[in-house]
N, C-alpha and C positions, 0 to 999 in steps of 0.2 A: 440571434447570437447565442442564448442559452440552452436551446436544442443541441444548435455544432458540439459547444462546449459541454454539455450533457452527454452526445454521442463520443466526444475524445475521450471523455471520465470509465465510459463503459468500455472502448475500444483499450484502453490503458488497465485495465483489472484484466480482461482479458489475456491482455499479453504476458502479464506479472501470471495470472495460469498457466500461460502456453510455458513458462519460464523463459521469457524472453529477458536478456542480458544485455550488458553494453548498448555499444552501437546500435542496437535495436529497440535502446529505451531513448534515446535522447530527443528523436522526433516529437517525444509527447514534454520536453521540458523547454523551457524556456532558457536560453546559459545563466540567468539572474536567478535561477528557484531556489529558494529557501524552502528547505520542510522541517517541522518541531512534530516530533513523536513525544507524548505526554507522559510522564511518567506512568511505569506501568510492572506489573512483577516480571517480565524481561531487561526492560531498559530501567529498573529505578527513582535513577536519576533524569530521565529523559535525556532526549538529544535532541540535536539542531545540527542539518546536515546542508551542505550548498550542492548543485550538480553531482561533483565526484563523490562526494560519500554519500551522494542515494546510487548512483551506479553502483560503488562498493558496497555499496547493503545490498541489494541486490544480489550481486555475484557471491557473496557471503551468504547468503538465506539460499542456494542453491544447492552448498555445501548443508545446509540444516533441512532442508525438507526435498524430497522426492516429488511431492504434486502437490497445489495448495489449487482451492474455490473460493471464488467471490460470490456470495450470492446476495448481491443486490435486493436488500427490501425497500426501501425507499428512497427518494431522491426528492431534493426541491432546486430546483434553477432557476436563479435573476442575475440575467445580462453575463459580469464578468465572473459570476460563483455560483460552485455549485456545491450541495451537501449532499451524503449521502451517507444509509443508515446501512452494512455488510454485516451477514453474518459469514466467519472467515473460519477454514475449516485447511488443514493440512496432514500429509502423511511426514512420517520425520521418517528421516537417512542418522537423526543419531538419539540416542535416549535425552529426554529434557524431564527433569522432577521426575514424577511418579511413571511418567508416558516409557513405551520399551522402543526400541527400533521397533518401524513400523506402523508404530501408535499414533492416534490421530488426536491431534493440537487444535482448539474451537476458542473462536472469540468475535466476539462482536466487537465491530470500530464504528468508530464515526469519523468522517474522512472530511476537510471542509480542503476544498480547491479551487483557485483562486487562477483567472487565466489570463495571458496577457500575450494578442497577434496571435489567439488559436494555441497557446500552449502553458503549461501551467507554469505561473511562477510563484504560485506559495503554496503549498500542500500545509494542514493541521490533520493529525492524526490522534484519535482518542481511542484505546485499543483495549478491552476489556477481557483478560485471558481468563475461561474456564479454570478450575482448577486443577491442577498439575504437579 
């Protein structure tokens, strides 16, 4: 079970590259997902999102960057979780801090997911933006 759920973790970064939105992300949630973005010099305060506001973060960060990469440096999987260490890299559609249109957004996360009947139902996100 931690391979599947390893390969949906990578199959899911993926598609957040392809920019896939909506109806094309819910296959990988589960309707009960809970995700907590950690505070971070974007969100703050953090946030705690259910289903709809990770779709709407989603369709929102579309409107904020042109292309983003996952690149997978590590991973550990047992059973129903799985962690994994990204270094995250994006082009921006709008100026953020110092970056211009065009300018490329870097941060390492640490992503802890958590999955339940093959789909995720708790994402933890620790997201550490370069500076910007």
């Amino acid at each position: 079970m931690s391979q599947t759920n390893l390969e949906t973790a990578r199959r899911y970064l993926r598609a957040l590259e392809e920019g896939k939105t909506g109806d094309a992300m819910l296959a990988f949630f589960h309707p009960e997902v809970m995700q907590r973005e950690y505070p971070n010099r974007l969100v703050p305060s953090g946030v705690t999102r259910d289903l709809r506001g990770l779709i709407e973060s989603g369709e929102k960060g579309q409107k904020v960057v042109s292309s983003q990469r996952f690149e997978v440096k590590h991973t550990v999987a047992e059973g129903d979780h799985v962690a994994l260490r990204v270094e995250w890299s994006a082009t921006l559609k709008v100026p953020i801090g110092s970056l211009p249109i065009g300018g490329t957004m870097r941060a390492s996360f640490g992503v802890f997911l958590s999955f339940r009947d093959g789909r995720i139902i708790e994402q933890h996100n620790y997201d550490c933006f370069e500076p910007f």
